[in-house]
mmCIF file of the N, C-alpha and C atoms, coordinates in Angstrom:
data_MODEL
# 
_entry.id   MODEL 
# 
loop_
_atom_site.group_PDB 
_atom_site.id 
_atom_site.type_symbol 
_atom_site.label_atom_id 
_atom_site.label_alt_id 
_atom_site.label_comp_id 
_atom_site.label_asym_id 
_atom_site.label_entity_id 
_atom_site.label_seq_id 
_atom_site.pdbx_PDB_ins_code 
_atom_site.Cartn_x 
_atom_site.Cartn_y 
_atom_site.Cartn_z 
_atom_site.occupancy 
_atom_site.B_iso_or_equiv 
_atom_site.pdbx_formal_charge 
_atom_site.auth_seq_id 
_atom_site.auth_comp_id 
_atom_site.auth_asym_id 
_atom_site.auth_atom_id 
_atom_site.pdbx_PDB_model_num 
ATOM 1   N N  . UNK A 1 1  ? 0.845   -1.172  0.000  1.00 0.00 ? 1  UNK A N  1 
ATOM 2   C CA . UNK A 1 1  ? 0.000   0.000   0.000  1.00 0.00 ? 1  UNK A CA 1 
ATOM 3   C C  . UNK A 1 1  ? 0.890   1.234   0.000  1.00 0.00 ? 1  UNK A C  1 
ATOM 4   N N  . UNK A 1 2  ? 0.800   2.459   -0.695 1.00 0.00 ? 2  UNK A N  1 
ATOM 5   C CA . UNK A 1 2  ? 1.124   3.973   -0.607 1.00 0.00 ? 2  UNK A CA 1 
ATOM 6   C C  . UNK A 1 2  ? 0.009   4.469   -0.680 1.00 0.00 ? 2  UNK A C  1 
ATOM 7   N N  . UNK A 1 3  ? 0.895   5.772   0.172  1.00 0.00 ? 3  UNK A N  1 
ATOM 8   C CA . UNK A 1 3  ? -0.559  6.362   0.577  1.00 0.00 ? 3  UNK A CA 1 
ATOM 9   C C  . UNK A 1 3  ? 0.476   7.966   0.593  1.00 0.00 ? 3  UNK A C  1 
ATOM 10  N N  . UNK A 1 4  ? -0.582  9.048   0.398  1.00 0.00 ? 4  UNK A N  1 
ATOM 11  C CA . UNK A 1 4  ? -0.086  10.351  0.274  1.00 0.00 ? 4  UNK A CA 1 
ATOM 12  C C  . UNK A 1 4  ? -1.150  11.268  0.975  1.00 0.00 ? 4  UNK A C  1 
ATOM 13  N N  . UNK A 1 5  ? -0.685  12.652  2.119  1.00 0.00 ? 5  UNK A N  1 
ATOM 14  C CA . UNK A 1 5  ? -1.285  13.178  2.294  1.00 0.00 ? 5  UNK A CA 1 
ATOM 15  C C  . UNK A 1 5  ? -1.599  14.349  1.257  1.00 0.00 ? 5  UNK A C  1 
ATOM 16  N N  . UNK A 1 6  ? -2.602  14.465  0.281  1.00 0.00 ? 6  UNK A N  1 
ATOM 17  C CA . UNK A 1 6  ? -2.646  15.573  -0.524 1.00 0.00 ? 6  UNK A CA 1 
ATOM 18  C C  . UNK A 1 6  ? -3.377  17.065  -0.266 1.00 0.00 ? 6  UNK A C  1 
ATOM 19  N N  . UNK A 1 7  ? -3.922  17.001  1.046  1.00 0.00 ? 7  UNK A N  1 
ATOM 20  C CA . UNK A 1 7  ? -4.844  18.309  1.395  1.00 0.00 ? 7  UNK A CA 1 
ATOM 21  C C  . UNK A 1 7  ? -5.158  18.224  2.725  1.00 0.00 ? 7  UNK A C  1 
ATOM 22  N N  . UNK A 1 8  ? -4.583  19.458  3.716  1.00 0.00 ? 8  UNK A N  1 
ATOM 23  C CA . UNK A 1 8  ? -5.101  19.215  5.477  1.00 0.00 ? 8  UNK A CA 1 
ATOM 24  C C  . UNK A 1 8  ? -5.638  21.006  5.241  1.00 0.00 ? 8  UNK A C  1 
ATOM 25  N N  . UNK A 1 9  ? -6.870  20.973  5.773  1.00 0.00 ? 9  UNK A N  1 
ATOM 26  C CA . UNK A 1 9  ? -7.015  22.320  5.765  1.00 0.00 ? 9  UNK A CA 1 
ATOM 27  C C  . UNK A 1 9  ? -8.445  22.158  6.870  1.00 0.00 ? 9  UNK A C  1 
ATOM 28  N N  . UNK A 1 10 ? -8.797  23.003  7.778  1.00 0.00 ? 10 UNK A N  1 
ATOM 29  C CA . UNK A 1 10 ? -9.652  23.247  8.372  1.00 0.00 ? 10 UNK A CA 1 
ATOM 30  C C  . UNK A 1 10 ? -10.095 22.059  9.751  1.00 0.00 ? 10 UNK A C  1 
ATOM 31  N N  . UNK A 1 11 ? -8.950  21.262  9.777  1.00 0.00 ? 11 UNK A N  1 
ATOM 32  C CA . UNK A 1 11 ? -8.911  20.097  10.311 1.00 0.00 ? 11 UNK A CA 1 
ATOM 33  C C  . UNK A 1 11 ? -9.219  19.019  10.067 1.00 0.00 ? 11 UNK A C  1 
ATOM 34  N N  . UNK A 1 12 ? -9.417  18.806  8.170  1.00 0.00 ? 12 UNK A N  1 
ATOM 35  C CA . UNK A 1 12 ? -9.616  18.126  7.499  1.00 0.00 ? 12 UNK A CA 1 
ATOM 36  C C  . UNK A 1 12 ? -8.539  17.779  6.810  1.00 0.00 ? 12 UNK A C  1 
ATOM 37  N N  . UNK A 1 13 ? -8.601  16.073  6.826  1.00 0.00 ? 13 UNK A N  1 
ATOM 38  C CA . UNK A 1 13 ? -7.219  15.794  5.570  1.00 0.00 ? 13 UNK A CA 1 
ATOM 39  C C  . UNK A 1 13 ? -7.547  15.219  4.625  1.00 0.00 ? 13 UNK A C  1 
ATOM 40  N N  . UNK A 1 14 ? -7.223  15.001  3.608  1.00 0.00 ? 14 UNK A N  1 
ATOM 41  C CA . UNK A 1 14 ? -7.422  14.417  2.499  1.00 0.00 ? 14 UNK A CA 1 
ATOM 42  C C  . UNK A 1 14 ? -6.034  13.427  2.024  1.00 0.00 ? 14 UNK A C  1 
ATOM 43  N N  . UNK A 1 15 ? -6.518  12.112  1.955  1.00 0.00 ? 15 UNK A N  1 
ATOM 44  C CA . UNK A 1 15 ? -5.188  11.374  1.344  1.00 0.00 ? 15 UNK A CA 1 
ATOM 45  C C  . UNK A 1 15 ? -5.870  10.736  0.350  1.00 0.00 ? 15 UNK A C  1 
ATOM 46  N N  . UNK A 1 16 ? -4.638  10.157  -0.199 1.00 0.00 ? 16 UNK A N  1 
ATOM 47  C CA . UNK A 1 16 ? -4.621  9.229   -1.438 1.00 0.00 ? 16 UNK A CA 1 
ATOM 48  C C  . UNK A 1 16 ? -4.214  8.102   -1.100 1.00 0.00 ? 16 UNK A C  1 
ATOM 49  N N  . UNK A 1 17 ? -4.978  6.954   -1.433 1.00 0.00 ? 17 UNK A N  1 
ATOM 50  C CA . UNK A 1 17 ? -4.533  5.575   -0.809 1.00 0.00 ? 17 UNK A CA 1 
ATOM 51  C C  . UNK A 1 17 ? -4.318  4.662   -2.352 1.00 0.00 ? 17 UNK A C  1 
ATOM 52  N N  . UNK A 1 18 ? -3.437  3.589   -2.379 1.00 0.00 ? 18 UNK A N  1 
ATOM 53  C CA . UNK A 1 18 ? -3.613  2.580   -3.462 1.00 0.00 ? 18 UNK A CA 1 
ATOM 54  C C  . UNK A 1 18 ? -2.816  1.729   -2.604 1.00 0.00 ? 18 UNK A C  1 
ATOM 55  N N  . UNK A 1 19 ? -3.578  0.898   -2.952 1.00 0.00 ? 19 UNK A N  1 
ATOM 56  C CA . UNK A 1 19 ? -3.518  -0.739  -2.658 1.00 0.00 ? 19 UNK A CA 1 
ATOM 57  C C  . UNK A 1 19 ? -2.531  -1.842  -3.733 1.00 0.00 ? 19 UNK A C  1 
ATOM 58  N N  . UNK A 1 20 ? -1.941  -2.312  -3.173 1.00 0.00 ? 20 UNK A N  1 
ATOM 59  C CA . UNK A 1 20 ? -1.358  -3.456  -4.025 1.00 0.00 ? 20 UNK A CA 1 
ATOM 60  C C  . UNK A 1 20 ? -2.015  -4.295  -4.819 1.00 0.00 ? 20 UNK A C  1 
ATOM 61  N N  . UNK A 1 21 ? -1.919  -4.908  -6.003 1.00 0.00 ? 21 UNK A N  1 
ATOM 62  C CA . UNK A 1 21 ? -2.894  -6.087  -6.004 1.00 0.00 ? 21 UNK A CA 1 
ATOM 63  C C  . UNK A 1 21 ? -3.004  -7.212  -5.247 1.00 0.00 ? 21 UNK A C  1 
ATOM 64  N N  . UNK A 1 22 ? -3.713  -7.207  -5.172 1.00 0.00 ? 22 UNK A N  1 
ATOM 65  C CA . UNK A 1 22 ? -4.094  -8.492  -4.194 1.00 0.00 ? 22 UNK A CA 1 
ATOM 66  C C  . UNK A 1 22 ? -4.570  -8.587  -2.554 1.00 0.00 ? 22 UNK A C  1 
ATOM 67  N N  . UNK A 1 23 ? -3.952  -7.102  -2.391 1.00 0.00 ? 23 UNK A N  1 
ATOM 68  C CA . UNK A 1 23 ? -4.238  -6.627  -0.741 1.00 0.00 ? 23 UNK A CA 1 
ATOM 69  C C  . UNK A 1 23 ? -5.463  -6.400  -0.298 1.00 0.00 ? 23 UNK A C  1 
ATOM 70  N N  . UNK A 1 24 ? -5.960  -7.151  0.493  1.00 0.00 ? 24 UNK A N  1 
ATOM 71  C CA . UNK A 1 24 ? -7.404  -7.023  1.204  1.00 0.00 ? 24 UNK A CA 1 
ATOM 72  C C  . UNK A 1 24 ? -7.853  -5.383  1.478  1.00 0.00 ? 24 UNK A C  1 
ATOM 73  N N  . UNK A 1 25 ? -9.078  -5.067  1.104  1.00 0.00 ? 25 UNK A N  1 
ATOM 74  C CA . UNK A 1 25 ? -9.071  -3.442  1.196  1.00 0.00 ? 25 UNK A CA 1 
ATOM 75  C C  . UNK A 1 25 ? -9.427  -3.248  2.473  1.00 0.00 ? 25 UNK A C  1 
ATOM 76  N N  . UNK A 1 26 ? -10.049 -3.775  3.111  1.00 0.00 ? 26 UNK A N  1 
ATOM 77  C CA . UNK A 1 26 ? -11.034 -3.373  4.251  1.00 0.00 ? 26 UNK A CA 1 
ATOM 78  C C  . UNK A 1 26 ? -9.700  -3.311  5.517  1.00 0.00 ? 26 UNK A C  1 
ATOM 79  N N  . UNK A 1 27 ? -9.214  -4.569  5.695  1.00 0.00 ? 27 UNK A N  1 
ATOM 80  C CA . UNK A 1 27 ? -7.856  -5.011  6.420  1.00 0.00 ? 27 UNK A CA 1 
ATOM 81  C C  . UNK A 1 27 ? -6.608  -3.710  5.783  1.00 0.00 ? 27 UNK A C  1 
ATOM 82  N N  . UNK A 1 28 ? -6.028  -3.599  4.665  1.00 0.00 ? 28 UNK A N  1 
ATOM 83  C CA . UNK A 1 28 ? -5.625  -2.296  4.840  1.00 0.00 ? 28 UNK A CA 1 
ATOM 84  C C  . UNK A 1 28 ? -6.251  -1.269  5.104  1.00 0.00 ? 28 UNK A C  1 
ATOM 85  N N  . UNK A 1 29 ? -7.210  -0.386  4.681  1.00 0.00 ? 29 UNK A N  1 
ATOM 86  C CA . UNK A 1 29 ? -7.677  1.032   5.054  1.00 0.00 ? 29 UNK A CA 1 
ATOM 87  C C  . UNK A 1 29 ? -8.201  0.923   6.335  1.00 0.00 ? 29 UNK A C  1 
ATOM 88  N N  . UNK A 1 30 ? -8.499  -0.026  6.669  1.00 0.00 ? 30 UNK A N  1 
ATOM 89  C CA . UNK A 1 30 ? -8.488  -0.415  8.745  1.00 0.00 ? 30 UNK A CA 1 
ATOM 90  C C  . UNK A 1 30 ? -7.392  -0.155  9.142  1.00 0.00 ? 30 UNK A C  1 
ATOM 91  N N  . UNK A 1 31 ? -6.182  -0.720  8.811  1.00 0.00 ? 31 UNK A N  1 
ATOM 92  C CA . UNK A 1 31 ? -4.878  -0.269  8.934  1.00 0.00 ? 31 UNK A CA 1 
ATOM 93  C C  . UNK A 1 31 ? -4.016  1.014   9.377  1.00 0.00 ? 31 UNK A C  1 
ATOM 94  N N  . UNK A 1 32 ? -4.833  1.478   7.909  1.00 0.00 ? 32 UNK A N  1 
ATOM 95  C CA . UNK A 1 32 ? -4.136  2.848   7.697  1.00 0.00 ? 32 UNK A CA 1 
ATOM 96  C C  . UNK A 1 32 ? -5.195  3.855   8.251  1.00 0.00 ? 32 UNK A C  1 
ATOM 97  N N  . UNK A 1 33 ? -6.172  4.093   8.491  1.00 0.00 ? 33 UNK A N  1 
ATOM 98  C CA . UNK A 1 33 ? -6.554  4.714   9.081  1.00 0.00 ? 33 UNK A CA 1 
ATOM 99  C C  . UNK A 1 33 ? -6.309  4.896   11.106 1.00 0.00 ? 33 UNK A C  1 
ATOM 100 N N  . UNK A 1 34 ? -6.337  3.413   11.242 1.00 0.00 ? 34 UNK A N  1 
ATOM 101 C CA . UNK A 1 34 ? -5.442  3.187   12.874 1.00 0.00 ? 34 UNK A CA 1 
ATOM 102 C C  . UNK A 1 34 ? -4.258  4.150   13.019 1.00 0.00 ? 34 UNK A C  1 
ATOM 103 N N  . UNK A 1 35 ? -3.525  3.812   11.786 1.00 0.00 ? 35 UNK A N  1 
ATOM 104 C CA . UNK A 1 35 ? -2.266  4.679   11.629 1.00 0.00 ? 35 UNK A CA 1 
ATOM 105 C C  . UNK A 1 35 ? -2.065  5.951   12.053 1.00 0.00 ? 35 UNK A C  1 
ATOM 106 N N  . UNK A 1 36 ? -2.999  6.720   11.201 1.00 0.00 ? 36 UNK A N  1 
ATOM 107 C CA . UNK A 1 36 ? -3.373  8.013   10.881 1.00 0.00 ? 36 UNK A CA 1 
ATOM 108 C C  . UNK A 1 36 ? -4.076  8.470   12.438 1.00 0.00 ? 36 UNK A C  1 
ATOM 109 N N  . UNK A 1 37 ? -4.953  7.882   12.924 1.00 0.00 ? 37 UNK A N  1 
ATOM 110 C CA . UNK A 1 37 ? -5.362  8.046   13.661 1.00 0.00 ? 37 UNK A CA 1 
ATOM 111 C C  . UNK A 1 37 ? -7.050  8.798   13.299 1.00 0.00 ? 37 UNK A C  1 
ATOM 112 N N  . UNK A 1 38 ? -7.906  8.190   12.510 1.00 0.00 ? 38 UNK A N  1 
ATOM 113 C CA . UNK A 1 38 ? -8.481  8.527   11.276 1.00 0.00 ? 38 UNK A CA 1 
ATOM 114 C C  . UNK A 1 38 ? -9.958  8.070   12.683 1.00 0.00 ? 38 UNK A C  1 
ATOM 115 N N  . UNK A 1 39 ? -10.675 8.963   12.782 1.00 0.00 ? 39 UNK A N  1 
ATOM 116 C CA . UNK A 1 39 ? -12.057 8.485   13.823 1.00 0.00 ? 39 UNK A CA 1 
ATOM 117 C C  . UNK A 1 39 ? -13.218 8.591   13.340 1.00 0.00 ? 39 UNK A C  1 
ATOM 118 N N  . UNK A 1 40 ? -13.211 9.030   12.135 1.00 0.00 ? 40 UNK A N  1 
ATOM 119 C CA . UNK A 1 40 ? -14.447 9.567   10.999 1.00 0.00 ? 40 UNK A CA 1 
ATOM 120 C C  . UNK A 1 40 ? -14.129 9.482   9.753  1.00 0.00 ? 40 UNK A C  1 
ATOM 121 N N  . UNK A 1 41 ? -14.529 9.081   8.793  1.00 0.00 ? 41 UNK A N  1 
ATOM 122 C CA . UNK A 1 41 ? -13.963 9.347   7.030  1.00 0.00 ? 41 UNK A CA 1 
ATOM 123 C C  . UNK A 1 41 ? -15.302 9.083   5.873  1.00 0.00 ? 41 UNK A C  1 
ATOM 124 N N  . UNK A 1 42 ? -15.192 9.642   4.782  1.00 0.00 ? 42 UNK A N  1 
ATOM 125 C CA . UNK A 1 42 ? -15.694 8.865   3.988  1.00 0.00 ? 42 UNK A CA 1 
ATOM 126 C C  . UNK A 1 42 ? -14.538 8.726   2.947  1.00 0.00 ? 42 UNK A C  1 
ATOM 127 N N  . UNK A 1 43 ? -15.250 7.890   1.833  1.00 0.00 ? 43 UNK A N  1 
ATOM 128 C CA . UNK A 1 43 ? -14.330 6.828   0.883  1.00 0.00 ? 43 UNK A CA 1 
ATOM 129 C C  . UNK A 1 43 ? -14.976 7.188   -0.373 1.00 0.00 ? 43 UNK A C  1 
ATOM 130 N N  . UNK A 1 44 ? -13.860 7.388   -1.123 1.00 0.00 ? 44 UNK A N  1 
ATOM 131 C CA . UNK A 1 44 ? -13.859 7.165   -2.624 1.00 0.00 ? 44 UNK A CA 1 
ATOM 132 C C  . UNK A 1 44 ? -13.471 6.622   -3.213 1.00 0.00 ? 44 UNK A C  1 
ATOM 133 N N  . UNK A 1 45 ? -13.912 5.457   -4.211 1.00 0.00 ? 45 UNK A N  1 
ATOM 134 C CA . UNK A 1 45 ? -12.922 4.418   -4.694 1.00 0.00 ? 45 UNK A CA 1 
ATOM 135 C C  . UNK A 1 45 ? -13.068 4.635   -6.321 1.00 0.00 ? 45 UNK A C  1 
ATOM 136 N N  . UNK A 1 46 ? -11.678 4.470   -6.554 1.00 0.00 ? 46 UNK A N  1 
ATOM 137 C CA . UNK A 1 46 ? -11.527 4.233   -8.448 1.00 0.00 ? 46 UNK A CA 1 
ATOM 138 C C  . UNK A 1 46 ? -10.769 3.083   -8.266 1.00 0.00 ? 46 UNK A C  1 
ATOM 139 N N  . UNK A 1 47 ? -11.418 2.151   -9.270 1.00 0.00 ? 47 UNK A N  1 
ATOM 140 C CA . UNK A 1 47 ? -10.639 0.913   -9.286 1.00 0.00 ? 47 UNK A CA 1 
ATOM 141 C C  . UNK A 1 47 ? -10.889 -0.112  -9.686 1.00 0.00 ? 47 UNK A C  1 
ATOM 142 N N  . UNK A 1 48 ? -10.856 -1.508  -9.430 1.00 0.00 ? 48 UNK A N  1 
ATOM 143 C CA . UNK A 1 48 ? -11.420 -2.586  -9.416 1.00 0.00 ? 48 UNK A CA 1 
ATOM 144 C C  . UNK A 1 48 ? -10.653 -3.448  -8.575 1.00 0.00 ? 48 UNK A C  1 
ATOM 145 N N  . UNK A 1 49 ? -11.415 -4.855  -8.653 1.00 0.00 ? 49 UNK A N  1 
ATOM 146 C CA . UNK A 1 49 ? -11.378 -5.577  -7.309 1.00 0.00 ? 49 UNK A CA 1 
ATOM 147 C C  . UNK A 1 49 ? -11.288 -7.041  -8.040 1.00 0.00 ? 49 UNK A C  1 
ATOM 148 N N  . UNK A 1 50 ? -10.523 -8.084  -7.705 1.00 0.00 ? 50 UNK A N  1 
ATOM 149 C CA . UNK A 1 50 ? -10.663 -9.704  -8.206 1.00 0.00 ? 50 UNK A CA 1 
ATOM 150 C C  . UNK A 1 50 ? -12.327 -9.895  -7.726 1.00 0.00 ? 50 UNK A C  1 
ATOM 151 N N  . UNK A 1 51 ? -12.632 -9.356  -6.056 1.00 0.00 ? 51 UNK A N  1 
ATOM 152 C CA . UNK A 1 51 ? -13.548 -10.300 -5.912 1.00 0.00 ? 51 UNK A CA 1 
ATOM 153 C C  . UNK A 1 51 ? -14.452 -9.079  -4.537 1.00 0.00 ? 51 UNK A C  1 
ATOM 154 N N  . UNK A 1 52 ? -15.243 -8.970  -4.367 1.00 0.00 ? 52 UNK A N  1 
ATOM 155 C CA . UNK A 1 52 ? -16.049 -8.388  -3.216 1.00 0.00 ? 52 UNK A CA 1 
ATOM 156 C C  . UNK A 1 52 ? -17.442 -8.772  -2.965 1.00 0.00 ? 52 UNK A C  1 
ATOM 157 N N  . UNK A 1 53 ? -17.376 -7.838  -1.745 1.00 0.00 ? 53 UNK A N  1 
ATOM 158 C CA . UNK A 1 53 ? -18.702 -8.683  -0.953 1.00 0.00 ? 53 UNK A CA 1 
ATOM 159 C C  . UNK A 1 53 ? -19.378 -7.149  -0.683 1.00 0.00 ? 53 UNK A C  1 
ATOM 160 N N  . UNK A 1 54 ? -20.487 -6.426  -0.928 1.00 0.00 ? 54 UNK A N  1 
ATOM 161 C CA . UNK A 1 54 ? -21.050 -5.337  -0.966 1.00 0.00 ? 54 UNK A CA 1 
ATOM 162 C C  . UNK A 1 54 ? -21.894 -5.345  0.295  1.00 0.00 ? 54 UNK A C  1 
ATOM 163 N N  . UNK A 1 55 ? -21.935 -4.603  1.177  1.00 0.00 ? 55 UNK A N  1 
ATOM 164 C CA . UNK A 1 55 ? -22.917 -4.096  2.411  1.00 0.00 ? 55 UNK A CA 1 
ATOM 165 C C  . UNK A 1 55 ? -23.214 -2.676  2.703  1.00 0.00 ? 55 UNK A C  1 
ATOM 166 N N  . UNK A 1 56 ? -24.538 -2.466  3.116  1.00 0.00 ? 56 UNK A N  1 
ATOM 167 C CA . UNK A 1 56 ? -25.044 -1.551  3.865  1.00 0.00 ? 56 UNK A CA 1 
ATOM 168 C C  . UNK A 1 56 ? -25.867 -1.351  4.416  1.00 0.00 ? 56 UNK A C  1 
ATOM 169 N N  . UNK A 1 57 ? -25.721 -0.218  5.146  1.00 0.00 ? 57 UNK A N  1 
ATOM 170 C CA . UNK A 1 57 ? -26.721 -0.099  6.663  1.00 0.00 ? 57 UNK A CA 1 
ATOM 171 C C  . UNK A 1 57 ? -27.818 0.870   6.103  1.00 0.00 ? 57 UNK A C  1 
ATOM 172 N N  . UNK A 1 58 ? -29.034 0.416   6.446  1.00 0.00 ? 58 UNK A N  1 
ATOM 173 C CA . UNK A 1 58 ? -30.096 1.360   6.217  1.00 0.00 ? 58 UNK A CA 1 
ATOM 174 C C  . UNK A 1 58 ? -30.586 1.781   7.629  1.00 0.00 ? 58 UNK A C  1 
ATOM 175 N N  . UNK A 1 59 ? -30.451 3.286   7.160  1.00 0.00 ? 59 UNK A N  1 
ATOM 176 C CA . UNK A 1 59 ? -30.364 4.095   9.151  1.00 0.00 ? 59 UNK A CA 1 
ATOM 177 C C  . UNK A 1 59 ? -31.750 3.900   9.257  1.00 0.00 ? 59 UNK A C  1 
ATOM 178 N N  . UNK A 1 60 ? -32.589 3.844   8.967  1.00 0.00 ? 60 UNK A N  1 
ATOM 179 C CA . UNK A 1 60 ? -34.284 3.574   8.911  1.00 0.00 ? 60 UNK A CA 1 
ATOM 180 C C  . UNK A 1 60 ? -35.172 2.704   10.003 1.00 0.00 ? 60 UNK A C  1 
ATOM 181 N N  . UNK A 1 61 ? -34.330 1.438   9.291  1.00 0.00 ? 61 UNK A N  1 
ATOM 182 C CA . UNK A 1 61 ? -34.504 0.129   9.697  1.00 0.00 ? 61 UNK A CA 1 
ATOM 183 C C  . UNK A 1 61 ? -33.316 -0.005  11.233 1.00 0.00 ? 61 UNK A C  1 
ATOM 184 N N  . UNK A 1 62 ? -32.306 0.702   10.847 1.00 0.00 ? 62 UNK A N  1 
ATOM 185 C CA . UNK A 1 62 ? -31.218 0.243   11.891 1.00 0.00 ? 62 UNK A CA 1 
ATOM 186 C C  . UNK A 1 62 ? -30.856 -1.238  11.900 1.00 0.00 ? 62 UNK A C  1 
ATOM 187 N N  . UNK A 1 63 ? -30.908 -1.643  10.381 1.00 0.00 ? 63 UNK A N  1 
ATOM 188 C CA . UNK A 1 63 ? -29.673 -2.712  10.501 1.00 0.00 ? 63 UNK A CA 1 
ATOM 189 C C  . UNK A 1 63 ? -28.708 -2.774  9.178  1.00 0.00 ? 63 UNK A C  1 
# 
């Protein structure tokens, strides 16, 4: 994985992450955010993947 900080402004940071092939995403950006010390984020992904498993929470329902 490399990763770059490209924008901190207002107490906001912005990085750039890429993954190796083959590197589990969830298990790295868990990682790297521990790292960082990261307690909130959202995610943008360009890319593709061999293989994934898609989830989400509907706040509605609460599950």
């Amino acid at each position: 994985m490399k990763s770059r900080l490209v924008s901190e402004a207002g107490g906001q940071r912005t990085f750039v992450v890429v993954l190796d092939p083959g590197e589990e995403a969830f298990a790295a950006l868990t990682a790297f955010a521990i790292d960082q010390g990261v307690d909130s984020a959202s995610l943008t992904a360009i890319g593709a993947f061999e293989r994934a498993i898609v989830g989400w929470f509907d706040p509605n329902a609460k599950t």
